[in-house]
C-alpha positions in Angstrom: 0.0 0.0 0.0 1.2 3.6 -0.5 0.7 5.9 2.0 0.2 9.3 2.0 1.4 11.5 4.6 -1.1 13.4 7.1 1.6 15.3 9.3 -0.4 16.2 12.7 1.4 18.5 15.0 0.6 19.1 19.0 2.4 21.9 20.9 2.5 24.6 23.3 2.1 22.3 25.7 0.9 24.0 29.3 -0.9 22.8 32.1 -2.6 25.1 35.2 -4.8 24.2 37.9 -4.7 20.6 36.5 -5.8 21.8 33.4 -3.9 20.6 30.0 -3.9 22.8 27.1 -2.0 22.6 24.0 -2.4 23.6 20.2 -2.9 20.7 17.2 -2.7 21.5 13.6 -2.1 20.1 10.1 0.8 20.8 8.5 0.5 19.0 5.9 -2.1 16.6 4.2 -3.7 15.4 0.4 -6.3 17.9 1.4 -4.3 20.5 2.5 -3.2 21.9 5.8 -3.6 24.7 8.7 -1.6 28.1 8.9 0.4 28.7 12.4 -2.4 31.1 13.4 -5.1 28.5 12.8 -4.0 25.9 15.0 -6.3 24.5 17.4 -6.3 25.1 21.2 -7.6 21.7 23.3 -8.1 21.0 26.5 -6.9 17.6 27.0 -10.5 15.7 29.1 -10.1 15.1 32.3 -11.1 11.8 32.6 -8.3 10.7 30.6 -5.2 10.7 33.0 -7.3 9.1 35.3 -7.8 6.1 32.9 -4.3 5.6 32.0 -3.3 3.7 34.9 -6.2 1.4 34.9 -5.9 0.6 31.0 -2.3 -0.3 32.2 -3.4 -2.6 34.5 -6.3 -4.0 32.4 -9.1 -2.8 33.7 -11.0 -1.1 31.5 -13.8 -2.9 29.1 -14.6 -2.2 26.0 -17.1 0.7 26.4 -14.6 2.4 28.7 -11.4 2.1 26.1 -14.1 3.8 24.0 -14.6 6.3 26.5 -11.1 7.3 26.6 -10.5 6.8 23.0 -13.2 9.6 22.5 -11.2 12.0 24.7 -8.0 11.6 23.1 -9.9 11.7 19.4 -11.4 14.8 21.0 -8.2 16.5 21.9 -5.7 15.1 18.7 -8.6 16.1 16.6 -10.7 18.7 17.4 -13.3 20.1 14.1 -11.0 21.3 11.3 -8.7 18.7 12.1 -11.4 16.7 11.8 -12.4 17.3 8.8 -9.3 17.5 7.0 -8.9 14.1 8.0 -12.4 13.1 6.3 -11.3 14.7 3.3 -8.0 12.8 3.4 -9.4 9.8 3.5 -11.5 10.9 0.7 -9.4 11.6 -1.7 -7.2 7.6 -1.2 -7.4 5.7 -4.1 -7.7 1.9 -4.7 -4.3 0.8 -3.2 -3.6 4.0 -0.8 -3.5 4.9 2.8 -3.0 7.7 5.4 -0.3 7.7 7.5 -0.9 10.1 10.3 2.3 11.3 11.4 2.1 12.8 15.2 4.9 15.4 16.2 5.0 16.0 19.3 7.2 18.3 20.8 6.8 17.2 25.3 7.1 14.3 26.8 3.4 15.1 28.3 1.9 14.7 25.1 4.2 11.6 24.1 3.2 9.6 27.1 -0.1 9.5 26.3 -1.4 6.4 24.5 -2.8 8.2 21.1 -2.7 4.1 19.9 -6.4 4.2 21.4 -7.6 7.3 19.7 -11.3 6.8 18.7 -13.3 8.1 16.0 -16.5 6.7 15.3 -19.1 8.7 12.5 -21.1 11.6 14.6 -24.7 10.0 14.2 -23.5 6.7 15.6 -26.1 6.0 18.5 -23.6 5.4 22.1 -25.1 1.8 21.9 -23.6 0.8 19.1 -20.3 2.0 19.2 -17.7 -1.0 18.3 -14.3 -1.9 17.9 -14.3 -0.4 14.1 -13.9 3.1 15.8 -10.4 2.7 17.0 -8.4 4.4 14.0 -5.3 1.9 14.3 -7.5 -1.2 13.3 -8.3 0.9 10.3 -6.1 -0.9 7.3 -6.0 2.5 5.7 -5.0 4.6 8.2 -1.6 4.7 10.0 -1.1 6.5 13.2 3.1 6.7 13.8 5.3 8.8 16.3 7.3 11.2 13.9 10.1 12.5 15.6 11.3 16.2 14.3 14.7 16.5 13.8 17.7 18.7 12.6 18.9 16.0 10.0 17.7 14.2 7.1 15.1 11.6 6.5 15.7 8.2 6.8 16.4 6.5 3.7 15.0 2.6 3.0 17.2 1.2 0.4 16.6 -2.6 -1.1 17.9 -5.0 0.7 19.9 -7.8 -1.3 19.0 -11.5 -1.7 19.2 -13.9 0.9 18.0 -14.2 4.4 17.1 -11.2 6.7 19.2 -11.7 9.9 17.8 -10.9 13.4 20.0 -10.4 16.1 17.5 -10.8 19.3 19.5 -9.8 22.5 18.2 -11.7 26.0 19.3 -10.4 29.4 18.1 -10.5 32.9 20.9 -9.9 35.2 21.4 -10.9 38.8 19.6 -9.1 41.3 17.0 -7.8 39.0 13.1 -8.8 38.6 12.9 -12.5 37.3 12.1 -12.5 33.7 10.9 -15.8 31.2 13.4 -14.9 28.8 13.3 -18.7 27.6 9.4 -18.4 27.1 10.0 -15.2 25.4 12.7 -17.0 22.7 10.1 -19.7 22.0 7.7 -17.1 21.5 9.7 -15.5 18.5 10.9 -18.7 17.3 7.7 -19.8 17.4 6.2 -16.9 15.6 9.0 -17.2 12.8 9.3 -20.6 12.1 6.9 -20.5 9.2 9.0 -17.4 8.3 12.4 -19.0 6.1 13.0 -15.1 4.4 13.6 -14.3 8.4 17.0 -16.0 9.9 17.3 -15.2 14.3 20.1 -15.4 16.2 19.5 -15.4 20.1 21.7 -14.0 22.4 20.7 -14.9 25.9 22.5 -13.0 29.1 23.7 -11.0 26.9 26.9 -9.2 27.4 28.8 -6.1 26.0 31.1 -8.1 23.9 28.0 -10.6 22.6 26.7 -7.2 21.2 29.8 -5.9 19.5 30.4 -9.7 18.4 26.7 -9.9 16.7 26.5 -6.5 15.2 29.9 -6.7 13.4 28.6 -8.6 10.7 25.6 -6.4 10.1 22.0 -7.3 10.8 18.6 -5.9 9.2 16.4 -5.9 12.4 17.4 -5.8 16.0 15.3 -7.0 19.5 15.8 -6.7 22.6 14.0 -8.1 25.8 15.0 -7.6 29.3 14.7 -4.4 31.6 15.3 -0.8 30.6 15.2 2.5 33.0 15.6 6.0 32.8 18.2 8.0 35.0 17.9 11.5 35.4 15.1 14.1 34.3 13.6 14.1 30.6 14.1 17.6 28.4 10.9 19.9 28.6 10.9 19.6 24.9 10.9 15.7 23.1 13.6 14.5 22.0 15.6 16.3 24.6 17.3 14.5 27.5 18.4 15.8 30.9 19.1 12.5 31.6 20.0 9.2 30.1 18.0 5.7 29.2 19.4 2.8 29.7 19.7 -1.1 28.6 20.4 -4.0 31.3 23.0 -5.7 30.1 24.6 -9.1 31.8 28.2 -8.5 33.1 30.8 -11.4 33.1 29.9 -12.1 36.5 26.4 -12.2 36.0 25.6 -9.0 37.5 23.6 -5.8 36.1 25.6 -3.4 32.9 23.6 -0.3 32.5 24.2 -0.1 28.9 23.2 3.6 28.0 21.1 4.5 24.8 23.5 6.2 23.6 25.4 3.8 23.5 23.4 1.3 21.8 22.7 3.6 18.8 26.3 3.9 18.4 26.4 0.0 18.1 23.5 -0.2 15.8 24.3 3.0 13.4 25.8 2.0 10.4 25.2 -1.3 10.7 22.3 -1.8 8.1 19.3 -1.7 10.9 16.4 -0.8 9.3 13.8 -2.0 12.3 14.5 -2.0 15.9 11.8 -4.0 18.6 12.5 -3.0 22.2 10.1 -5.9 23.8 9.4 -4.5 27.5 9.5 -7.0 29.6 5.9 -9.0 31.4 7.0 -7.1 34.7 7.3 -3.4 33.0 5.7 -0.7 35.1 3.9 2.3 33.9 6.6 4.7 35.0 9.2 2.5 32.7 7.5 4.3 29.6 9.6 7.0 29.7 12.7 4.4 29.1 11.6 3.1 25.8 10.8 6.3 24.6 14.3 7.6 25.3 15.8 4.8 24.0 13.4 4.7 20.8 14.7 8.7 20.4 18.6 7.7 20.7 17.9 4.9 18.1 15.7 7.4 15.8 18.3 9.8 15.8 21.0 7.4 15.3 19.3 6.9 11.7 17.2 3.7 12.2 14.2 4.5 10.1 11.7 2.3 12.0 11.6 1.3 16.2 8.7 -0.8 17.6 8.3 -0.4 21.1 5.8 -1.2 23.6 3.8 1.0 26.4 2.4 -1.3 28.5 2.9 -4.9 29.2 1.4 -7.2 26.6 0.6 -11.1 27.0 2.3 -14.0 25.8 -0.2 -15.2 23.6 -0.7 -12.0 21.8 2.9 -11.3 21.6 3.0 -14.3 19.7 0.3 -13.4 17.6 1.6 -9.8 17.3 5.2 -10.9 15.9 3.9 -13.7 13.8 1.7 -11.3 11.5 4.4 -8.3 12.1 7.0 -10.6 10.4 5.2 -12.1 7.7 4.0 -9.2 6.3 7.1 -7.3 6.7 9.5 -10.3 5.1 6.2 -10.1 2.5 7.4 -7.0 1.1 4.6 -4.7 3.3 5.0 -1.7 4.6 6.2 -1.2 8.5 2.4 0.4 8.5 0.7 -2.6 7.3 3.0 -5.1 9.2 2.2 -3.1 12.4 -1.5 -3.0 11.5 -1.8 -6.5 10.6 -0.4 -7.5 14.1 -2.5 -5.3 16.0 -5.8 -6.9 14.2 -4.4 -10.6 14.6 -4.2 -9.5 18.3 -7.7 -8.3 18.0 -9.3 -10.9 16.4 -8.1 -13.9 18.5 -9.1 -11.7 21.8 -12.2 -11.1 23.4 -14.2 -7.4 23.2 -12.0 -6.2 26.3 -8.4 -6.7 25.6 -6.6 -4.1 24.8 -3.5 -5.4 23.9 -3.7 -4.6 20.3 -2.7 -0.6 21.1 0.6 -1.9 23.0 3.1 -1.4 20.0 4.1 1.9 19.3 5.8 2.7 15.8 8.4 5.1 15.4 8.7 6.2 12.0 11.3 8.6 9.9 11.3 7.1 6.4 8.8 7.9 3.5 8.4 4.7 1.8 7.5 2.4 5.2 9.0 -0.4 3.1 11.5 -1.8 5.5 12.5 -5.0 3.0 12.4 -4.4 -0.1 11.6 -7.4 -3.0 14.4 -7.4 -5.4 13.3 -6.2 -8.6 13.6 -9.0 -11.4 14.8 -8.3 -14.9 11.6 -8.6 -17.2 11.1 -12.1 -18.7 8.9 -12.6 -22.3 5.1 -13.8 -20.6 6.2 -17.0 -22.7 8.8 -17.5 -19.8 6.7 -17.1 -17.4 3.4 -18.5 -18.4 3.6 -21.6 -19.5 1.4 -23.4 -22.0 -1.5 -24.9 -20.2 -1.0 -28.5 -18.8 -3.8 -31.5 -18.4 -4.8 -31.6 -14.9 -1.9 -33.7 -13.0 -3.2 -36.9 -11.0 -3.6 -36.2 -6.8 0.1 -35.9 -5.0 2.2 -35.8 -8.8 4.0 -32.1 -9.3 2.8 -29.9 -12.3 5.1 -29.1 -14.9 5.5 -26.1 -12.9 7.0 -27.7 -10.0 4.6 -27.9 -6.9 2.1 -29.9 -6.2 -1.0 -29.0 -5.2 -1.1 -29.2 -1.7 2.1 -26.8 -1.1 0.4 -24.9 -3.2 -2.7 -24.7 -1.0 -0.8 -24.6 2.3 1.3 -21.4 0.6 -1.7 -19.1 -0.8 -3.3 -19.8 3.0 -0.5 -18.6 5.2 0.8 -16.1 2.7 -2.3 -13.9 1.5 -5.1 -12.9 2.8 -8.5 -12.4 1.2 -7.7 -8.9 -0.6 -4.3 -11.1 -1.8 -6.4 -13.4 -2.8 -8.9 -11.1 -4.7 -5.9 -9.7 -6.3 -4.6 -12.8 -7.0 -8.0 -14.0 -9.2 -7.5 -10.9 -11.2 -3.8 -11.4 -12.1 -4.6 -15.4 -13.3 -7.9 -14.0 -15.5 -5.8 -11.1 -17.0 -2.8 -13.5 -17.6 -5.4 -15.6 -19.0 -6.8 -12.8 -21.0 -3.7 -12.2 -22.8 -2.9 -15.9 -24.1 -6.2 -15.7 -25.6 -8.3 -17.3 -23.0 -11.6 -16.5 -21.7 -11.7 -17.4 -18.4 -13.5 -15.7 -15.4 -11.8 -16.0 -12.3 -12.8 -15.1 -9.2 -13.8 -15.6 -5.5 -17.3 -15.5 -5.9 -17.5 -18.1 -8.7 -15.4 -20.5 -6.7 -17.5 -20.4 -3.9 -17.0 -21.9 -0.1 -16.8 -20.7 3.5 -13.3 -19.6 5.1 -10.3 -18.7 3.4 -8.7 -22.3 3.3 -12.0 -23.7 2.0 -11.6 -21.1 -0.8 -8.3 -21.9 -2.0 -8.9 -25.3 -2.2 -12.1 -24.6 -4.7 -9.9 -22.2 -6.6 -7.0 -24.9 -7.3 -10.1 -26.8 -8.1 -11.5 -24.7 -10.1 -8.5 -24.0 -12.3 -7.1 -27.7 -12.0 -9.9 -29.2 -13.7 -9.4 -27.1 -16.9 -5.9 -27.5 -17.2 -5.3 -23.4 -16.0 -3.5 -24.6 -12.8 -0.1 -23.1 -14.0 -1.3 -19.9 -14.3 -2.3 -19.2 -10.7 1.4 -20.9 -9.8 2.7 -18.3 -12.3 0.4 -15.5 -10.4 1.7 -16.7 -6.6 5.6 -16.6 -7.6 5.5 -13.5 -8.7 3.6 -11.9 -5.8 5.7 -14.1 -3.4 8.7 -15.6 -5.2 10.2 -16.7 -2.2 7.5 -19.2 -1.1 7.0 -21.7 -3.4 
């Protein structure tokens, strides 16, 4: 998806008689955007520090993550924000997005979870007010912390054949809160081992010298899970820092290595990391924000165009869910937006109507093209090449001229695309179809069944029986040449 960018800006921050104030405009949008002296001036709701700490804690339902989503919606947009959004969203075309960009300029406004920002259509009756409302489970929009800085953009450039190395680092020191960092390695290998494009390396207690070792050789996305902290005061204006974030790294004896941010952006920068995930640890508290966020600022300004990291603590089993989606649609060839969204909804969909998990991850973003990875671009082939002549239907379990056999096939279109893949995949066999000479509708609707897998198998079908099954082969290596 390309996404176009709706630059949102929040400052003059102030707060009396435990009032907040501050100003929003737009600075830029496809509809246009707001002069200095139109900006907005909010008053943040009251109600909505005093819901932070129980959304932490999970307890909050649905209709009162609603309630707080309305007063941040409120407050981030307020009316001609409002309705340059609308018109934003408007204008997309097929295959486009919004990415709202949020520059904030205090650590006030930065803390707040804008993830759970709620924006449902004005004559919606209060009783029927659902999840659709939340504006990150909205494929087309993107919400992503922009950092402002004094240097350039991040670039994004294509990354070269072969495996995508992750270097996860592991630590929990002596004398600090027990953490399940062996739960939380099966956890990612579990969620990438369907994922061969993807190739981790686990470095458990790790040391100083394990992270010099690791980096040397370059890696494309770095994680880290164990304990972080913030020493000092934060700058009054974000970005800034009075003080100084640190990692906890393991020492040769075991003990605690407060490894400053600084420092780990000097290990990472120029090293080819395009994403960084700082994983807070199950025991995280709500005052350990501020860590990530200074640690997600030193890694942003180092030049790393893209930092996941999350607010509150998030649950095993979503985690898992979270990374497994993140990682196959970013290895895909998705945008960091679309990965991001498609974990949150995985996270939604397999929870019930009062988790709130899905709004943990927080996406730092300072790159126009949000593709992290890439797919190398292939000289062009002669369709004769690529399309082979049709073939009579091969007998159960034998391989196609084309060199799969039909259940890989099916097992490959069901963990790789969803149903808009697939609805884009029907049109690609009928026009390929189309241009051999063949008349041929192809689509979802004509193949028929429930469920996605149910689908696929009706399409091979569907295709098989007329001898057309190459084509759709054809259709899935070159949207994803790396799976079958």
């Amino acid at each position: 998806m390309k996404y176009l960018n709706f630059n949102l800006e929040a400052f003059e921050y102030h707060k009396e008689d435990n009032t907040e104030r501050f100003r929003v405009r737009v600075s830029n949008s496809p509809a246009g955007e707001q002069n200095l002296g139109d900006a907005e001036t909010v008053t943040l709701a009251a109600n909505v520090r005093a819901r932070l700490r129980p959304l932490e804690r999970r307890r909050l339902n649905l209709a009162e993550m609603i309630e707080l989503g309305e007063g941040l919606g409120a407050a981030l947009f307020p009316p001609k924000v409002r309705s340059l959004l609308s018109s934003s969203k408007a204008r997309l075309a097929e295959g486009e997005g919004l990415r709202i960009r949020l520059m904030l300029d205090t650590y006030a406004l930065a803390d707040l979870p804008w993830e759970y920002v709620y924006l449902a259509d004005a004559d919606t009756p209060a009783d029927q007010k659902g999840a659709e409302g939340f504006l990150v489970l909205d494929r087309r929009l993107s919400l992503v912390r922009y950092q402002v800085l004094q240097q350039a953009i991040g670039k994004l450039d294509p990354v070269a054949g072969g495996a995508l190395r992750l270097v996860a680092l592991l630590s929990n020191p002596k004398n600090t809160a027990e953490l399940n960092l062996d739960s939380e390695q099966q956890n990612i290998e579990r969620a990438l081992k369907q994922v061969p494009a993807i190739r981790p390396e686990f470095y458990p207690q790790a040391t100083i010298d394990m992270l010099q070792e690791a980096m040397i050789p370059g890696a494309h996305i770095f994680h880290f899970s164990g304990h972080g902290k913030f020493e000092g005061e934060m700058g009054s204006t974000y970005g800034t820092q009075e003080g100084k974030g640190f990692l906890a790294l393991t020492g040769d004896d075991g003990e605690e290595v407060a490894f400053s941010a600084q420092k780990l952006a000097v290990s990472l920068a120029g090293r080819g990391v395009r994403f960084a995930m700082l994983g807070a640890c199950e025991s995280s508290k709500v005052d350990q924000v501020n860590a990530w966020t200074g640690i997600a600022s030193a890694l942003t300004r180092a030049g790393i165009p893209a930092v996941v990291g999350m607010q509150f603590t998030i649950l095993d089993e979503n985690a898992i869910a979270f990374s497994k989606s993140f990682y196959l649609a970013l290895a895909a060839g998705q945008t960091i937006d679309e990965a991001v969204t498609e974990g949150r909804v995985a996270i939604f969909m397999r929870s019930d109507n009062d988790e709130r998990d899905w709004g943990v991850p927080v996406l730092y973003l300072r790159a126009e093209e949000g593709v992290i990875f890439p797919k190398a671009v292939e000289p062009p082939v002669s369709r004769v090449d690529t399309r082979p002549p049709p073939v009579h239907p091969p007998k159960p379990g034998v391989e196609t001229e084309v060199g799969v056999d039909k259940r890989t096939l099916r097992e490959a279109i069901v963990q790789f695309f969803d149903m808009g893949d697939l609805a884009v995949l029907c049109v690609d066999v009928q026009e390929a179809l189309k241009a051999d000479g063949i008349e041929l509708a192809v689509n979802l609707d004509m193949v028929g069944g429930e469920g996605k897998r149910t689908k696929v198998l009706n399409l091979i079908d569907y295709l098989d029986r007329r001898g057309r099954l190459p084509y759709l082969v054809s259709a899935v290596r070159q949207a994803r040449p790396e799976i079958i």
